[in-house]
PLY file of the C-alpha trace (Angstrom):
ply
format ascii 1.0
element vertex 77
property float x
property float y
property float z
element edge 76
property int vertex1
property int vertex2
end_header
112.45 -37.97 -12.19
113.22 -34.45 -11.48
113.12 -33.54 -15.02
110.36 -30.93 -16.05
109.51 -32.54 -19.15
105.00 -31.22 -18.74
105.47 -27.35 -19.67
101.66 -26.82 -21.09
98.59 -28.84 -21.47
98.38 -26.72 -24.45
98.52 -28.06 -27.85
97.95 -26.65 -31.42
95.71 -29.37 -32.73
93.64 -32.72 -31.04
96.09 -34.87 -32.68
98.60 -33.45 -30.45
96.17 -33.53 -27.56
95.93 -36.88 -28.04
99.65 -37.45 -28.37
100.18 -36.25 -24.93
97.13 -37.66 -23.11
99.56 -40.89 -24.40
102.24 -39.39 -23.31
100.99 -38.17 -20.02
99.46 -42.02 -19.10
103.20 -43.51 -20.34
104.92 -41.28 -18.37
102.28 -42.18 -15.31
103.71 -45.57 -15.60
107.24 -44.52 -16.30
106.96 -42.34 -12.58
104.88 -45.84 -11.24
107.60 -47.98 -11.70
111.11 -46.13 -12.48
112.89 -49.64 -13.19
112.67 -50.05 -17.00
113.78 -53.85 -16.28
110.83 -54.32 -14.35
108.56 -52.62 -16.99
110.18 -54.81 -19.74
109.67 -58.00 -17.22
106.11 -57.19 -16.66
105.18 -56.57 -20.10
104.41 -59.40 -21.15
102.12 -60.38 -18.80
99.74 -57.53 -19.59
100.64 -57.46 -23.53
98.11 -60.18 -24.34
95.67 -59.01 -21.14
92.28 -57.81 -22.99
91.45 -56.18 -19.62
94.38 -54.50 -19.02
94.83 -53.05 -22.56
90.93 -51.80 -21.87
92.18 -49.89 -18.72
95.23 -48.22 -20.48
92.84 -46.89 -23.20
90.40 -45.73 -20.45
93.73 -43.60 -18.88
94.60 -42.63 -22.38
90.83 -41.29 -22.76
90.78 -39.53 -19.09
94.06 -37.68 -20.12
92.37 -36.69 -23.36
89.51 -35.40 -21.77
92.18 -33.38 -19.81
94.12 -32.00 -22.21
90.80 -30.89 -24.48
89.19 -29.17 -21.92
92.98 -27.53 -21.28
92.78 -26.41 -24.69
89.22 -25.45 -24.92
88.02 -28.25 -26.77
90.57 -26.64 -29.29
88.92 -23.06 -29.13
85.96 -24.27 -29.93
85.68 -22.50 -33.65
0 1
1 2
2 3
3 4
4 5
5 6
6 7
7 8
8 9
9 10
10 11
11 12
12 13
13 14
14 15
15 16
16 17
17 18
18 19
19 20
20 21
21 22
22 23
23 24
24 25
25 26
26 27
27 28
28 29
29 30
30 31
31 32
32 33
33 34
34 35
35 36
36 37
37 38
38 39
39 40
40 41
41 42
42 43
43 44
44 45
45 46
46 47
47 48
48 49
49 50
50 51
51 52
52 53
53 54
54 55
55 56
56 57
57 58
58 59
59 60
60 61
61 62
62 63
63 64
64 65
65 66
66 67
67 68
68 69
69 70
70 71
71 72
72 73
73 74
74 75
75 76
């Protein structure tokens, strides 16, 4: 994955932020485990995993936090 696909953290609005702290935890997963016929194997064994779909919100919400305080919790004002 030698693409340079992460340019800024910086985003215009928290809707975007928030698209890309999903992005950015996809992505983590994409770089995890490059086979997409393993990702699509393993799917659904997590799909329907209350847990697991806890813990992706909880990256999703880490990368927010990232990306806010990237942006200045949007400038603040």
């Amino acid at each position: 994955m030698a693409d340079a696909w992460l340019t800024t953290l910086q985003t215009a609005t928290p809707q975007e932020g928030f698209e890309l702290a999903i992005k950015l935890a996809r992505m983590g997963v994409k770089y995890t485990q490059p086979a997409a016929d393993a990702r699509d194997r393993l799917r659904p064994a997590y799909a329907d995993d209350v847990n697991a779909l806890i813990a992706s919100s909880q990256v999703i919400a880490i990368n927010y936090q990232t990306v806010a305080a990237a942006n200045d919790y949007w400038r603040k004002g």
